[in-house]
Phi, psi and omega in degrees: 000116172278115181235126177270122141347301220192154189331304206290003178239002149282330187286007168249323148355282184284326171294310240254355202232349187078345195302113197211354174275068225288158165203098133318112206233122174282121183060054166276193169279089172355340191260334214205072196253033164208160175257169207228122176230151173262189147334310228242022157086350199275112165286179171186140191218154198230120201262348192080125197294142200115164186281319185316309207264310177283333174294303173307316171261030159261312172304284174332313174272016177239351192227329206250339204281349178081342193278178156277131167240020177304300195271350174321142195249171168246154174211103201258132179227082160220192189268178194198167157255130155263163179270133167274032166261332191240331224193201179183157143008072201076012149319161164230136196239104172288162173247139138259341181245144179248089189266133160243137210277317206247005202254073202206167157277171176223122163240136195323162141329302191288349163247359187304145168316140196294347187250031177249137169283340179198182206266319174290164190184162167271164192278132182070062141212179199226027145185187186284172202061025171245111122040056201257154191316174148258075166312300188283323204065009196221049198265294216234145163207113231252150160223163186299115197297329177272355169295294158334301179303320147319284202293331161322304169308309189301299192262337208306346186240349174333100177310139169253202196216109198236203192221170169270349185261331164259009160275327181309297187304336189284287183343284167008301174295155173236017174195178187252151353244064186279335188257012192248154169317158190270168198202165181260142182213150177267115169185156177280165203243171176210125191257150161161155184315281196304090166311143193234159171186107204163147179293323176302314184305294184315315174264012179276311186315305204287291189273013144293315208273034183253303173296320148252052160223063166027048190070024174268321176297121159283161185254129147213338219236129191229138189189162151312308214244348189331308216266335184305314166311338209253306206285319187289342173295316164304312179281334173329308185289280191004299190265025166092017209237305231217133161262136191277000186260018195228062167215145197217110154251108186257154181192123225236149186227122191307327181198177179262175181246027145180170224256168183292181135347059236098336204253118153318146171305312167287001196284303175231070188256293193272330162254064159250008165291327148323327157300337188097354231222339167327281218265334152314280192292001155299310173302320184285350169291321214252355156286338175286336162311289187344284178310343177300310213265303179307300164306326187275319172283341174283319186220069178320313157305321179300305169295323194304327169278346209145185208250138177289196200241356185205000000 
């Protein structure tokens, strides 16, 4: 099951996989109200963008849909913004960590204590770098590391798909790998409503999620919707629906999370349509996908318990 946010992270999916096959599900999203299947069992569901929007139809294809989904592998692909400490333009990033980024108290920047690096902190503490309970339990969601491990394997030499407008924008940069062409890489996401941007936001992103898996999470990947997704999924296996060890966060980076040399913190927030990076990383889901998708439908018997061990 392929699952995507929003049209343009679905369309190569579906041209590129055949998926011609309509299944209508009550209470998907009105814009994206069926899931799309091939021949060959491969699905793909379009969930609509946001934590509201993904919780609802990730429910809706586990409660309303009728399919079986024990055994299913997931493949959540859609775009982010990245740290240029880790990536460029049309990276593509597998995850192990679902960090959520938004789950925090705030006080504005401009009245915050003068020695606070930034306005956040965890909730029921009382400045930054402390630590805070995982009180929601939907803080951090860790995935299965031999999945990871695979699906990592599987794609690491994949030619991606760049542009002439994100080699421009990439120039910009003065170090790697910001300035370099994109590659498939491993590093972790941080989810949340609010787009960010900025070096300050950009290291708040990185030693939140350090902080809460105890440095085990990198920060690279910045989306809206993983961890709300990830949590109905989590209840799914509760109830008997979903094995949560059958789950894969890919994520391609549409644009950075801070600007080059010259370039404002708002410049490029609000013009990241300007990087170049749109119509590559869309294309860069499904080729990183592809070798995944192939091998687990190729060799079913090997997958059908689980991810094999070699």
């Amino acid at each position: 099951m392929i699952v995507n946010m929003f049209g343009a992270e679905a369309g190569p999916f579906i041209k590129g996989l055949q998926l011609t096959e309509k299944h209508p599900v009550p209470g998907l999203s009105t814009r994206y109200p069926a899931v799309l299947c091939n021949r060959e069992q491969i699905c793909q569901m379009t969930t609509d963008m946001g934590y509201s929007n993904a919780a609802a139809s990730m429910t809706a294809l586990l409660y309303a849909s009728g399919f079986d989904v024990r055994n299913t592998y997931f493949i959540i692909a859609g775009i982010a913004g990245i740290s240029t400490e880790h990536g460029t333009v049309a990276t593509a990033a597998w995850a192990d960590y679902a960090v959520d980024y938004s789950l925090s108290h705030e006080i504005d920047a401009r009245e915050m204590p003068q020695n606070w690096p930034y306005g956040y902190f965890g909730i029921m503490t009382d400045a930054p770098g402390k630590k805070p309970e995982p009180h929601y339990r939907t803080e951090v969601f860790q995935l299965n590391t031999a999945l990871v491990d695979r699906a990592f394997q599987l794609s690491r030499n994949v030619k991606l798909s760049d542009s002439a407008a994100a080699q421009a924008f990439r120039a910009g940069f003065t170090s790697a790998p910001a300035n370099q062409p994109p590659v498939v890489t491993r590093c972790d996401t941080v989810s949340g409503d609010t787009w960010f941007a900025g070096e300050t936001l950009g290291r708040r992103a990185a030693e939140w999620s350090a902080l809460l898996t105890d440095g085990k999470a990198r920060y690279c990947t910045s989306q809206q919707e993983d961890n709300a997704t990830l949590e109905v999924l989590r209840r799914g296996q509760a109830a008997g629906k979903v094995d949560f060890a059958r789950i894969l966060i890919l994520r391609s980076a549409s644009d950075v999370d801070r600007p080059h040399p010259g370039q404002s913190n708002s410049e490029v927030l609000v013009n990241y349509a300007d990087q170049g990076g749109f119509e590559p990383s869309t294309a860069n889901l499904l080729l990183t996908a592809r070798p995944v998708i192939q091998e687990i439908t190729g060799h079913w018997t090997r997958w059908k318990k689980g991810t094999p061990v070699n």
